[in-house]
N, C-alpha and C positions, 0 to 999 in steps of 0.2 A: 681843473677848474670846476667840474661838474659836483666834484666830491665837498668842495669850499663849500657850495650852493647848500647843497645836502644838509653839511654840519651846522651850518647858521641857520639854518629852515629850525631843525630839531631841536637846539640849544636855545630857541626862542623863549627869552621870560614871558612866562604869562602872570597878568594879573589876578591879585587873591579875588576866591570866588566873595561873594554877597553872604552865604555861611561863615567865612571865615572872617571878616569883618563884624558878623553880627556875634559870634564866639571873644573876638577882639575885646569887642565894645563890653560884650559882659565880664570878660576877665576883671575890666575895668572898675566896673561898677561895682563888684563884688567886694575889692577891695576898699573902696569909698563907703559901701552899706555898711560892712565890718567896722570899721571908724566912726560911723554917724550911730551903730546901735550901742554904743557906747554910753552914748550921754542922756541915753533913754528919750528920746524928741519923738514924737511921731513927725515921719516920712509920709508920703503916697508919691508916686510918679510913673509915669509909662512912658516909650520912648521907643523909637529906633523900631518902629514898623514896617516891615515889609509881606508883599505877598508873591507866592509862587505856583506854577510858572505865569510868567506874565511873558506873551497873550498864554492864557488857557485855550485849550481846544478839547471837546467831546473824546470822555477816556483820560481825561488827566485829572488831579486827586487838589485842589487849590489849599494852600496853607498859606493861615497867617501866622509871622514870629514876631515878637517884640518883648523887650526888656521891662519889665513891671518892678519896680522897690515900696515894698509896703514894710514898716519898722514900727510898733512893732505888729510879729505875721497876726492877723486876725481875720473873722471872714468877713471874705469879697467877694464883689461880681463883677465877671467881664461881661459885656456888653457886644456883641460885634454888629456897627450900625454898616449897612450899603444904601448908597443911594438915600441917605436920610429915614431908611426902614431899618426896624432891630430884625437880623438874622439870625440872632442865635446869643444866648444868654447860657453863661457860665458861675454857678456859684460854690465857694471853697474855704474851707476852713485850716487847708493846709498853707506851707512856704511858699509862693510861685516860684517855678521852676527858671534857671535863666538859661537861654531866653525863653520865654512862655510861645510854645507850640501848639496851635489851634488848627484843625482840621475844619476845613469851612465846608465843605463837598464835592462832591463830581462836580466835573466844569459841564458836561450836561443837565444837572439837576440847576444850577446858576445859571445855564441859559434859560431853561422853560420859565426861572422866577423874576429873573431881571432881563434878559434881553442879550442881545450880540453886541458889543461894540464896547466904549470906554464907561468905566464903573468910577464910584468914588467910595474909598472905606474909611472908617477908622473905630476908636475902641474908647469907648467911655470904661475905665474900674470905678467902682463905689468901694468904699474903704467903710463896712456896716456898723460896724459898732462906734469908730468915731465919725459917723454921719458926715465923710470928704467924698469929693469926686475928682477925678483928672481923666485927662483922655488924650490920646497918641494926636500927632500929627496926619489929617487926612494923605492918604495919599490913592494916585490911580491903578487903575490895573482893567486888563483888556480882556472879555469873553470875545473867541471866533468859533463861527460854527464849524470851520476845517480849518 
């Protein structure tokens, strides 16, 4: 009986991580981009933002990913707004990457700037040369001091 326990313990499905959804989602869109650059339209879009780890604690590295489609590539800027403040400004003349990986910084340098407790993010792109803008979905995410 003990051995049952065991094997059912171990054999446990676990759920796809928040990487492997966000890999998912871009397989997706990659093939939707491929079809839309076709008919020569300009696109812009961003989507599917997430930050990590959420809570951050002092000693951890906070990343934001989200999926960006600009058709055709020209240059842009990310924008990453907290708390209604710009953090950090991004500008490129390359393909964005899917999904776009942004290093925000030490979860202690985000304490000393914003504070302990629940944050609000999100990401303005400007698409430069056809003078568009779009921006993610706010979403939260939590600095603690330990």
């Amino acid at each position: 009986m003990h051995s049952d326990v065991r094997i059912r313990r171990f054999c446990r499905v676990r759920r796809p991580s928040a990487l492997l959804r966000v890999w998912a989602i871009a397989a997706v869109a990659v093939g939707v981009l491929a079809a839309a650059s076709c008919t020569g339209d300009f696109h812009l879009s961003a989507s599917n933002l997430e930050i990590g780890p959420d809570p951050a604690v002092p000693g951890d590295t906070v990343v934001a990913t989200f999926l960006l489609s600009l058709i055709p590539t020209q240059s842009h800027t990310i924008i990453v707004m907290i708390d209604d403040t710009e953090h950090m400004r991004v500008t490129s003349d390359q393909a964005p990457l899917i999904p776009v990986i942004l290093e925000l910084g030490a979860a202690a340098d985000l304490i000393a700037q914003y504070g302990t407790g629940d944050h609000t993010i999100y990401i303005l792109v400007n698409a430069n040369e056809d003078d568009e803008r779009t921006r993610t979905q706010s979403v939260g995410f939590r600095l603690n001091a330990s």
